[in-house]
N, C-alpha and C positions, 0 to 999 in steps of 0.2 A: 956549225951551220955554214961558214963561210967556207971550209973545203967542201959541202956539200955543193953549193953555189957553185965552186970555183972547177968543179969536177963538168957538171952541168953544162956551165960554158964552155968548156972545153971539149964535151963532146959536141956541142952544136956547131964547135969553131970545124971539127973534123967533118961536117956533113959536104958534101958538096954543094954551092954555090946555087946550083939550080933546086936541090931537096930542100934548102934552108927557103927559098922561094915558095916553095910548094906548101912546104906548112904551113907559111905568114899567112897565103893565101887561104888556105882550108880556114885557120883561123878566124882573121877578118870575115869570110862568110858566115862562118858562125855565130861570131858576134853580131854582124848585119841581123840575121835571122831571128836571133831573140831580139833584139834589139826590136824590129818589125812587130814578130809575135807581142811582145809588152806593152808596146801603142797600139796594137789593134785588141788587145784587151781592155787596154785603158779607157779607148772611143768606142768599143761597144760596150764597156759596164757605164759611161755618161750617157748612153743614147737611148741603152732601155732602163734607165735609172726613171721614178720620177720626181717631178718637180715638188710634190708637198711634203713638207717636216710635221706631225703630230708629236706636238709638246703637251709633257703633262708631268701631273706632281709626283714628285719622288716619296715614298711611302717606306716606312723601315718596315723589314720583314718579321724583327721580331714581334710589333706589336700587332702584323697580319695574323698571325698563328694563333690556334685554337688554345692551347696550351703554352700560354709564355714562363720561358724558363725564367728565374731571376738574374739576373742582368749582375756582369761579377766582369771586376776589370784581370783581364787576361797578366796585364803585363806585371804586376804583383804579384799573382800565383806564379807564372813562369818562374819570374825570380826566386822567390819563397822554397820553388822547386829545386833548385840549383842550389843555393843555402843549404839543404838535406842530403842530396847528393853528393858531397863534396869531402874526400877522405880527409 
C-alpha cells in the first residue's frame, strides 16, 4: 500500500505547478457543489416536512395473523442445527 502511495505522490510531485493548481481547484469546486446540493436537500426535506408525529402502539405481528404459527425459539434450533451438522 505504501509503494502504491508513494508512486502516487510521485507522479503528482511530476505535474507541473500550475496542473497540480488546476486539479485542487476542480476539486474544491466539487466539494463546494455537494457540499451545497446536501444543504439544500437538507432545508428542503425540513421545510416540506410536517410538524405532527402520530404515536401509536406497537402490535406483534404474530399475534396479527389469521393463522399463528407456534412461537419456537430460533436460537436453540439454530444451534441444535449445527450440533447435526458437524463431521
Amino acid at each position: 500500500m505504501d509503494r502504491y502511495f508513494d508512486k502516487l505522490d510521485e507522479r503528482w510531485r511530476a505535474l507541473p505547478m500550475r496542473k497540480q493548481h488546476q486539479y485542487t481547484l476542480y476539486f474544491f469546486v466539487g466539494y463546494l457543489l455537494l457540499t451545497a446540493g446536501v444543504i439544500g436537500k437538507v432545508w428542503y426535506d425540513t421545510q416540506k416536512s410536517a410538524n405532527g408525529m402520530v404515536i401509536e402502539h406497537i402490535e406483534n405481528p404474530v399475534f396479527k395473523s389469521k393463522n399463528p404459527a407456534r412461537l419456537q425459539d430460533s436460537v436453540s434450533t439454530i444451534l441444535k442445527n449445527q450440533i447435526y451438522e458437524r463431521k
